[in-house]
C-alpha positions as CSV (number, residue, x, y, z in Angstrom):
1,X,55.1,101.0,85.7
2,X,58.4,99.1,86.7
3,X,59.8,99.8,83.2
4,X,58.8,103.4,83.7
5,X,60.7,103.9,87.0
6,X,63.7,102.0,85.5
7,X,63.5,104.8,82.9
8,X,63.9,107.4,85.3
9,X,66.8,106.0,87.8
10,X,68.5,105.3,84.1
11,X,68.4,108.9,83.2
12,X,69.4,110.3,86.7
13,X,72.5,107.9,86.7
14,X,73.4,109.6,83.4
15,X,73.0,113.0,84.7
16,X,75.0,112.2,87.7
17,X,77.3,110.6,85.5
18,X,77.1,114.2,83.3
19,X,77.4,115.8,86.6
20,X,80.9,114.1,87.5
21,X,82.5,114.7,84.2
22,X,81.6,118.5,84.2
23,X,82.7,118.6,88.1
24,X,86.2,117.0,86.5
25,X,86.3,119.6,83.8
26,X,85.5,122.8,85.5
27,X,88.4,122.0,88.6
28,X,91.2,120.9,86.0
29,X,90.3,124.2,84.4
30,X,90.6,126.1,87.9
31,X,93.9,125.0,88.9
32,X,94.8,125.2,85.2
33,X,94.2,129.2,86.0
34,X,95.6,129.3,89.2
35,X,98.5,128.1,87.8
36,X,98.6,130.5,85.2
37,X,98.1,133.5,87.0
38,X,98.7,133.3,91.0
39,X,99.5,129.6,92.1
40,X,99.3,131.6,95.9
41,X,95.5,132.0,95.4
42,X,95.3,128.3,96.5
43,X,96.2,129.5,100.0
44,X,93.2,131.5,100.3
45,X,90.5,129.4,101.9
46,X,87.4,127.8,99.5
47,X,89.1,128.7,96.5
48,X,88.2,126.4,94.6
49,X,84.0,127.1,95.6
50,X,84.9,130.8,94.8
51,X,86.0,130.6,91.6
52,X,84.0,127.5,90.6
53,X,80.5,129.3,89.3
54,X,82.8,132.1,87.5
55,X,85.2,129.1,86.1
56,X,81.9,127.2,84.9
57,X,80.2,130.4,83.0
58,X,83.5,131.2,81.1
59,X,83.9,127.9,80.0
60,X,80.1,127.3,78.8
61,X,80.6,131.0,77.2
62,X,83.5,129.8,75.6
63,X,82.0,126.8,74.4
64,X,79.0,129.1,73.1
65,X,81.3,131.3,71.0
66,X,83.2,128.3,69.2
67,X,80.4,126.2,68.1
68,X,79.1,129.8,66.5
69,X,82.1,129.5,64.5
70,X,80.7,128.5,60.9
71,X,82.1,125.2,58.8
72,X,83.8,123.3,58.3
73,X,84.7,124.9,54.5
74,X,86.0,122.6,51.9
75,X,89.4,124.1,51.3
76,X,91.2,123.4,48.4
77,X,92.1,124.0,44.4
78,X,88.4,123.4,43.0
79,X,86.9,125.3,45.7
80,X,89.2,128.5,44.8
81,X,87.1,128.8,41.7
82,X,84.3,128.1,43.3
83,X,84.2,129.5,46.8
84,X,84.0,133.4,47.1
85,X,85.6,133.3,50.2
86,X,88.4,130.8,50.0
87,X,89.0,133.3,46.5
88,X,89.4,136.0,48.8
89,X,91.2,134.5,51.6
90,X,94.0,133.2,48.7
91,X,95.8,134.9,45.7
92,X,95.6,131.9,43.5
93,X,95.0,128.4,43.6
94,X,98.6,127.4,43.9
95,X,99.0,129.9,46.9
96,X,96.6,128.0,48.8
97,X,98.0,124.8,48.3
98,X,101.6,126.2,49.1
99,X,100.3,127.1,52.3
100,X,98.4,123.9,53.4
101,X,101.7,121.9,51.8
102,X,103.9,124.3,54.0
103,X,102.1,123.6,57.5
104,X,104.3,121.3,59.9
105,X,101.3,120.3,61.9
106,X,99.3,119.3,58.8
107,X,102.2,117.4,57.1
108,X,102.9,115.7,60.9
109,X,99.1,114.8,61.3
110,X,99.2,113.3,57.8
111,X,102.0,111.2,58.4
112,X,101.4,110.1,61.9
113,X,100.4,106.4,61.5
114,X,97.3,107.1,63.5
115,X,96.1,108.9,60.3
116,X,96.7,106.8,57.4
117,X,93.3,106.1,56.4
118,X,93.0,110.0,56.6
119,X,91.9,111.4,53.1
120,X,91.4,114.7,54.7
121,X,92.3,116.8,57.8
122,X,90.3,119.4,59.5
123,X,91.9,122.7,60.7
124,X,92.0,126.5,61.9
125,X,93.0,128.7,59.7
126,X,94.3,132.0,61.3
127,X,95.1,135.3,59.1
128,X,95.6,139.0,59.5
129,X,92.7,140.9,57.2
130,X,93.5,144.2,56.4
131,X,92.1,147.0,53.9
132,X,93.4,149.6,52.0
133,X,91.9,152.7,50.6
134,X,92.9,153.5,47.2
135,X,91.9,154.6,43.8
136,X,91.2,152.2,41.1
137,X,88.3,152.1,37.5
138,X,85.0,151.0,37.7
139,X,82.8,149.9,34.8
140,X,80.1,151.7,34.6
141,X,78.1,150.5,31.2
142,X,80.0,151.3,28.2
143,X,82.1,153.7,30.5
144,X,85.3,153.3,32.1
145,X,85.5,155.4,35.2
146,X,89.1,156.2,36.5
147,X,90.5,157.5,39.9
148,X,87.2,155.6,41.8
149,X,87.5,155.6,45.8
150,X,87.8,152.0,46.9
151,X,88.9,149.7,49.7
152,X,91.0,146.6,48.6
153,X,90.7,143.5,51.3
154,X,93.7,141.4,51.4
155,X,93.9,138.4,53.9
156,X,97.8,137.6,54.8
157,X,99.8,135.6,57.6
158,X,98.6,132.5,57.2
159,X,98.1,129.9,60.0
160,X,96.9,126.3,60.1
161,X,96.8,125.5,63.7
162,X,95.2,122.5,65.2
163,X,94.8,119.5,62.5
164,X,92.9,116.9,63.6
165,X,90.3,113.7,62.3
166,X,87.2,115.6,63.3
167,X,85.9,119.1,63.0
168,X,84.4,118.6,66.5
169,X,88.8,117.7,68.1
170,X,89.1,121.1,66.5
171,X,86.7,123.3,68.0
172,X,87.5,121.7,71.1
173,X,91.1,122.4,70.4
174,X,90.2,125.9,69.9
175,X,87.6,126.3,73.3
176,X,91.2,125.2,75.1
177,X,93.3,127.8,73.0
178,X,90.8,130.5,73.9
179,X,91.1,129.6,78.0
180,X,94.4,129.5,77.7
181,X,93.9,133.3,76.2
182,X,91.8,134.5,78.7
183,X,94.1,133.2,81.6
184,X,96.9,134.5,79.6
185,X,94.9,138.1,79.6
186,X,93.7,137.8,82.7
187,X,97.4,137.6,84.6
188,X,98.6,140.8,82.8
189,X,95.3,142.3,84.4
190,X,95.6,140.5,88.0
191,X,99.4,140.7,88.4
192,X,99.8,144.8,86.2
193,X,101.4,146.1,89.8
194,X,103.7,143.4,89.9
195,X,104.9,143.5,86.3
196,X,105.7,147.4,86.4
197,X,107.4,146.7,89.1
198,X,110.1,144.0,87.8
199,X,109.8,145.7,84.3
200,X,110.2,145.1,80.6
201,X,112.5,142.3,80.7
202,X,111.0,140.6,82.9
203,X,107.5,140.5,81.3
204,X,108.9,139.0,78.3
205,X,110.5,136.3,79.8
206,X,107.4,135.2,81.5
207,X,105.4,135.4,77.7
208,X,108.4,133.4,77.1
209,X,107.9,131.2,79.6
210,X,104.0,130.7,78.6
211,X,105.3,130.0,75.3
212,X,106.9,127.4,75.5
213,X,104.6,125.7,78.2
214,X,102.4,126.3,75.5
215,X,104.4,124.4,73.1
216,X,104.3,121.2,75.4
217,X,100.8,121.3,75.0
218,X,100.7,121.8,71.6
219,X,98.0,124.9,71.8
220,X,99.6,126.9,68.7
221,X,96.8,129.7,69.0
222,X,97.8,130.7,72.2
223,X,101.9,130.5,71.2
224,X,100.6,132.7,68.5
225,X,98.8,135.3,70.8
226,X,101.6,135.5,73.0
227,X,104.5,136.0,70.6
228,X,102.5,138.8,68.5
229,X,102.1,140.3,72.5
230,X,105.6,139.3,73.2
231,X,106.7,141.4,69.7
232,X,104.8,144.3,70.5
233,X,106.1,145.1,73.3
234,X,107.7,148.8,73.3
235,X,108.7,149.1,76.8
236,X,105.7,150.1,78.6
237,X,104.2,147.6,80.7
238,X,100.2,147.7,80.9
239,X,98.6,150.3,82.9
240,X,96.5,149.6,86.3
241,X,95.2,151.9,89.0
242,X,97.8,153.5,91.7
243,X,97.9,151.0,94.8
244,X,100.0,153.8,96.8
245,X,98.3,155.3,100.2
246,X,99.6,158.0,102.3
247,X,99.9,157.8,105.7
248,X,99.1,160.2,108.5
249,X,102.7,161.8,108.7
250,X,102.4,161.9,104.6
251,X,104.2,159.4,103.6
252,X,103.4,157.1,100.7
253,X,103.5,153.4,101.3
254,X,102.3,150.8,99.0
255,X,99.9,148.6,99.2
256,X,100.5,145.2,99.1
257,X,98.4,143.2,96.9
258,X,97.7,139.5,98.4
259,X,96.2,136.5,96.8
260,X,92.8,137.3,98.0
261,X,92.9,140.3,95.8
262,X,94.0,138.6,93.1
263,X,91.1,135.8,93.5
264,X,88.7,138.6,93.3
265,X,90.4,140.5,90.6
266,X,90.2,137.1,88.6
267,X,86.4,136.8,89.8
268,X,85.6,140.1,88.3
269,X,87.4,139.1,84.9
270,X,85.5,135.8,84.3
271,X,82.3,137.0,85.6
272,X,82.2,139.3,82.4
273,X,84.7,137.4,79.7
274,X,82.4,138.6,76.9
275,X,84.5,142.1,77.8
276,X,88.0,140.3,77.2
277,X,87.2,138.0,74.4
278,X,84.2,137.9,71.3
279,X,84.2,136.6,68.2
280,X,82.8,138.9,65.4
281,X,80.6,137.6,62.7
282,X,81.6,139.8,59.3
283,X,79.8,139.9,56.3
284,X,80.9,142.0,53.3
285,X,80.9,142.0,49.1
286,X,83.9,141.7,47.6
287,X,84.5,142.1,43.9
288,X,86.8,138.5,42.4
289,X,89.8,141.2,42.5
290,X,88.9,141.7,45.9
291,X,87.4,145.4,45.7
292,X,84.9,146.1,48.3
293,X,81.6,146.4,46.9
294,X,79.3,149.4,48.4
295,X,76.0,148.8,48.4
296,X,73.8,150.4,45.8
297,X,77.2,150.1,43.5
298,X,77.1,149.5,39.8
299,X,79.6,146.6,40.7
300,X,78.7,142.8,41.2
301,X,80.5,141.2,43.6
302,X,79.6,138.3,45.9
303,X,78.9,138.3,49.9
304,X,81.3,136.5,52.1
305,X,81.1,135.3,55.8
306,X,83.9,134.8,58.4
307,X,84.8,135.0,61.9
308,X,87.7,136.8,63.7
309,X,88.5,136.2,67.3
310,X,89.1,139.6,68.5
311,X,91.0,139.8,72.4
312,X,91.0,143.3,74.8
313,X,90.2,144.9,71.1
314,X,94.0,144.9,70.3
315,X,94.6,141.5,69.3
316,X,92.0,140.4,66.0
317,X,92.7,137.3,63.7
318,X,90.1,136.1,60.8
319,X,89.7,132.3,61.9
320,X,87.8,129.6,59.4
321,X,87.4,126.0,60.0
322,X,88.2,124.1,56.8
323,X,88.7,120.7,55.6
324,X,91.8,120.4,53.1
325,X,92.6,117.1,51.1
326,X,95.6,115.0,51.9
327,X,95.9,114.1,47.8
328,X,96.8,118.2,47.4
329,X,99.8,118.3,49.7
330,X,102.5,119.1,47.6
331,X,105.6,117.1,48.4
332,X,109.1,118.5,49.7
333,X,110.7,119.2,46.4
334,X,107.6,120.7,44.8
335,X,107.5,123.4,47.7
336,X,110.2,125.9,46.7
């Protein structure tokens, strides 16, 4: 009996204990978004209660998504011949180590002296996919068709962002990155009026400015995010619902937006950020030239699996968690 209830008061102090450390988590990660988009929301009353449910369900959807995320994948020369999808994802086997060897985070996490006993580093790898339709031959038997329909899948862009000892340091890595994202979204959502108003210029220069905060952090997805935004922009700043009212006499005034409309724009956004950001779960059969093979084809090819991160459906990136050996870095002079 007395070992019983000792049981019980052991297992509530660890879920108060639980308790505290989320409490700590989900209010770093509010005023990490009120910084980000309005720092003025904290002068609407309770805001922290308000956005502390909405604040909690992103971050547990967030954490959902990630560990959804397949791997770690060995990556590395012997798995090239082995791997159908590192095969696709690379041209050759020396192309793959070229890009690992080229990395500055790898090379820096392999030579910090916190890593020495580090045979291996765990990573996200971030690349464009993109497919081509074309005309190609196909066996078919003894025969040789020419001038076959295909689609070629080519994986370009490289990334290794995040290295790290574990692949658990990276998937958290990556659940920060992906905040960071959806804050980063969210402001050009909650502060569109604004930015139309000061322009072109200045919406760059606050990307800019998220850049390099970024940079101090060391959260190279979100740099990556925002200077592929940053470069796409053509001069037309996002678009958002007309504020204006007219008054009795029939003139227009505009309204002014305040930080408690910002709060609830913010509200809306995390109560749904399944609409802003998903990952999608792709599974296709390539041929080893990296031909897409249709099903009920005369072509063997083998099936692979990965994940891209896609954001507002504008922004897509094919992410893998791999594992590369530090014995396959190339060294400086065998780069070039």
């Amino acid at each position: 009996m007395l070992f019983g209830l000792r049981s019980r008061l052991d297992k509530r102090r660890a879920e108060k204990a639980l308790d505290r450390k989320r409490a700590v988590i989900v209010e770093e990660a509010i005023e990490r978004l009120v910084d980000g988009i309005d720092p003025n929301m904290r002068l609407v009353v309770g805001y922290k209660k308000k956005l502390w449910q909405a604040v909690d369900k992103a971050l547990i959807y967030i954490a959902w998504l990630v560990d959804t995320i397949p791997g770690p994948v060995v990556c590395n020369r012997k798995a090239f011949a082995s791997d159908p999808l590192i095969n696709a994802i690379f041209a050759t086997a020396a192309d793959l180590q070229k890009t690992f060897s080229h990395s500055e985070a790898l090379r820096a996490f392999f030579a910090d002296a916190m890593n020495v006993n580090q045979e291996e580093g765990y990573a996200l790898m971030c690349m464009e996919r993109k497919e081509q339709a074309g005309f190609g031959m196909e066996l078919d038997g003894d025969l040789v068709k020419k001038d076959v329909p295909q689609v070629a899948v080519n994986f370009s862009s490289h990334n290794i962002l995040s290295p790290a000892a574990t692949a658990t340091e990276v998937r958290n890595s990556l659940k920060q990155c992906i905040f960071d994202a959806l804050i980063s979204n969210a402001f050009e959502t909650v502060m569109v009026n604004h930015m139309r108003e000061a322009g072109t210029d200045e919406y760059r220069k606050v990307l800019d400015k998220r850049y390099k905060a970024n940079q101090a952090w060391n959260q190279e997805l979100t740099n990556l995010i925002l200077s592929i935004r940053a470069d796409a922009m053509t001069g037309d700043i996002p678009s958002s619902k007309d504020t204006s009212v007219q008054n009795e006499n029939g003139s227009i005034d505009k309204q002014i937006e305040t930080p408690a409309d910002h709060l609830t724009k913010v509200l809306d956004i995390l109560t749904h950020p399944e609409n802003m950001i998903r990952l999608d779960h792709i599974s296709i059969n390539l041929t080893r030239l990296g031909i897409k093979v249709k099903e009920g084809s005369v072509r063997t090819g083998n099936k692979i699996n990965f994940t891209e991160l896609v954001i507002n459906d504008v922004w897509r990136r094919a992410i893998v968690l791999v594992r590369y050996p530090r014995d396959e870095m190339l060294v400086k002079d065998e780069l070039f």
